[in-house]
N, C-alpha and C positions, 0 to 999 in steps of 0.2 A: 653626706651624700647618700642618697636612697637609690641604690643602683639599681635593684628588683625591681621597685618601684616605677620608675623610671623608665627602664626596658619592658614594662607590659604597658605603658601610658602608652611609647611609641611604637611597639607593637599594633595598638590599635588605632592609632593617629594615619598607621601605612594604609588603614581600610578608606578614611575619606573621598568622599568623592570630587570636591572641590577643595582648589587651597585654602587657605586660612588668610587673611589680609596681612601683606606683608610690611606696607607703612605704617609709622607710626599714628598719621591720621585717620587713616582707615580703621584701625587698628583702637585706636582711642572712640571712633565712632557708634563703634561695634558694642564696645563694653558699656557704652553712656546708653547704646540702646539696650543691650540685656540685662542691667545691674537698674533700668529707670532713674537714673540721672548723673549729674557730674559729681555729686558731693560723695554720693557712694564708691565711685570711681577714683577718687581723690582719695579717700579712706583707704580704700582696696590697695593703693599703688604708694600711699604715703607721700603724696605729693600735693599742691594745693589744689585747689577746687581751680581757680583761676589757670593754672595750668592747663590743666584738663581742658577748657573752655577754650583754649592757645592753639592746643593741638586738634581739639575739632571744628576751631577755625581756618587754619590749615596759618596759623601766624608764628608756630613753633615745626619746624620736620622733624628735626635730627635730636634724638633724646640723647641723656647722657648713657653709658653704659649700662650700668646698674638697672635703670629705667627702663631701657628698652627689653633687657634681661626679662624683669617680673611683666613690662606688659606683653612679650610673647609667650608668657606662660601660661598667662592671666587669660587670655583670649586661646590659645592653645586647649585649655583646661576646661572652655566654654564649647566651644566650636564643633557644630554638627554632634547634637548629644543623641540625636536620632539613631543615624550610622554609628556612633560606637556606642550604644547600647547591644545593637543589631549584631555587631563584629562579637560583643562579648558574649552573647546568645548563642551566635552560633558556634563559637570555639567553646562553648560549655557544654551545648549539647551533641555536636554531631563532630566538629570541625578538631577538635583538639588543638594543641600548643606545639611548637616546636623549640627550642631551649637548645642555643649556642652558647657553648661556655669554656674559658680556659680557664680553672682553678686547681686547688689540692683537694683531691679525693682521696677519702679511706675510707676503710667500714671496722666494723667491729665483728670479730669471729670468732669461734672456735680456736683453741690452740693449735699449732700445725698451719695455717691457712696466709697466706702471703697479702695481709689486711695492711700492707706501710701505707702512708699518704704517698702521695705523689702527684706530681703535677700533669695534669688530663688534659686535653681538648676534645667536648664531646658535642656533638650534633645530634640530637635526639628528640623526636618526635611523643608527646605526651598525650595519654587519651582524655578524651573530654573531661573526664572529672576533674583530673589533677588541672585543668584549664579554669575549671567553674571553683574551686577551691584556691586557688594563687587571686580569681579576681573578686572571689567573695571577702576572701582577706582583706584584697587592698580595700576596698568599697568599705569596709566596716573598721578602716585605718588601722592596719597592721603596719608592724613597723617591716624594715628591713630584714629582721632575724626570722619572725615569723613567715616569711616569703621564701626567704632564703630555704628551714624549713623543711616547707611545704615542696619545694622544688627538693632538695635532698630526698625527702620519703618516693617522691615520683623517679629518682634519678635510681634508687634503691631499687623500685621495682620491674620497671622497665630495663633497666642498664645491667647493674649487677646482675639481679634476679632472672632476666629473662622473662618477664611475667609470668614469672612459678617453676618454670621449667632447669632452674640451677640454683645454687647458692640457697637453702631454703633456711640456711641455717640462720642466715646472714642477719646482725641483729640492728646495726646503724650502719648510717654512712656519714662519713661527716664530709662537709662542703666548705673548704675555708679556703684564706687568701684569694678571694675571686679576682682575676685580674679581667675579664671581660665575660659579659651576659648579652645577653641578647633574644628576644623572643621575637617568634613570625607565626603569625594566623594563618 
């Protein structure tokens, strides 16, 4: 499960201006027109061509689970590339990230310094870079660790650090057992 991943996809999915097709035939329509046909679409979704053909006939509704899964993804992951282009733009340069998380945090310090892990809930607002950095990652297929991170080094500077003004010593933080993330543009 790509939970980083994931949480900045529908971080920027929140920017849309119009929904996404919610049936499956709209929904199969959609892809037969952005991918240029059914057979690519059939590939895409591992399903047969003739299917494909079913549901943009409207002679199939109701997919099975799994199906209906990859095509609201599949169409999710196409849908309005304008607008989230625009969202990732602007949260890189001006707009920055904001990063809900409940995980174990620690850092690494100096001896003396009260560095245990422990389990966090933090709400924290990231400046544009650390925004354009998590979405340059994803864009050039970082996995989840790499995300993960890139979010750690931002949670360091902002959070612990104060952006300069405490902790100057402070050399990591580590970000583990995430149990929930979350980003907002």
């Amino acid at each position: 499960m790509d939970i980083f991943g994931d949480g900045l996809d529908k971080a920027v999915q929140k920017a849309f201006t119009r929904p996404a097709p919610k049936s499956a035939g709209a929904q199969m329509r959609y892809l037969v027109k952005q991918l240029k046909g059914t057979r690519r679409v059939a590939e895409l979704l591992r399903v047969s061509q003739r299917t494909v053909e079913r549901y943009v006939k409207g002679q199939l509704k109701k997919p099975r689970p799994d199906l209906a899964a990859r095509l609201e993804r599949e169409v999710n992951k196409r849908w309005q590339p304008q607008i989230r282009a625009r969202a990732r733009e602007q949260a890189a340069t001006t707009g920055g990230i904001v990063i809900d998380t409940r995980a174990r945090l620690g850092y690494t310090a100096p001896i003396g310094s009260t560095d245990q892990d422990r389990i966090r809930h933090l709400t924290v607002a990231l400046p544009p870079r650390y925004a354009a950095r998590l979405f340059d990652a994803q864009q050039s297929g970082a996995g989840d660790q790499q995300l993960r991170d890139i979010a750690a080094d931002a949670l360091k500077e902002v959070y612990f650090q104060d952006n300069g003004r405490r902790a100057g010593s402070l050399e990591e933080v580590r970000f583990t057992d995430v149990e929930h993330v979350e980003f907002d543009l």
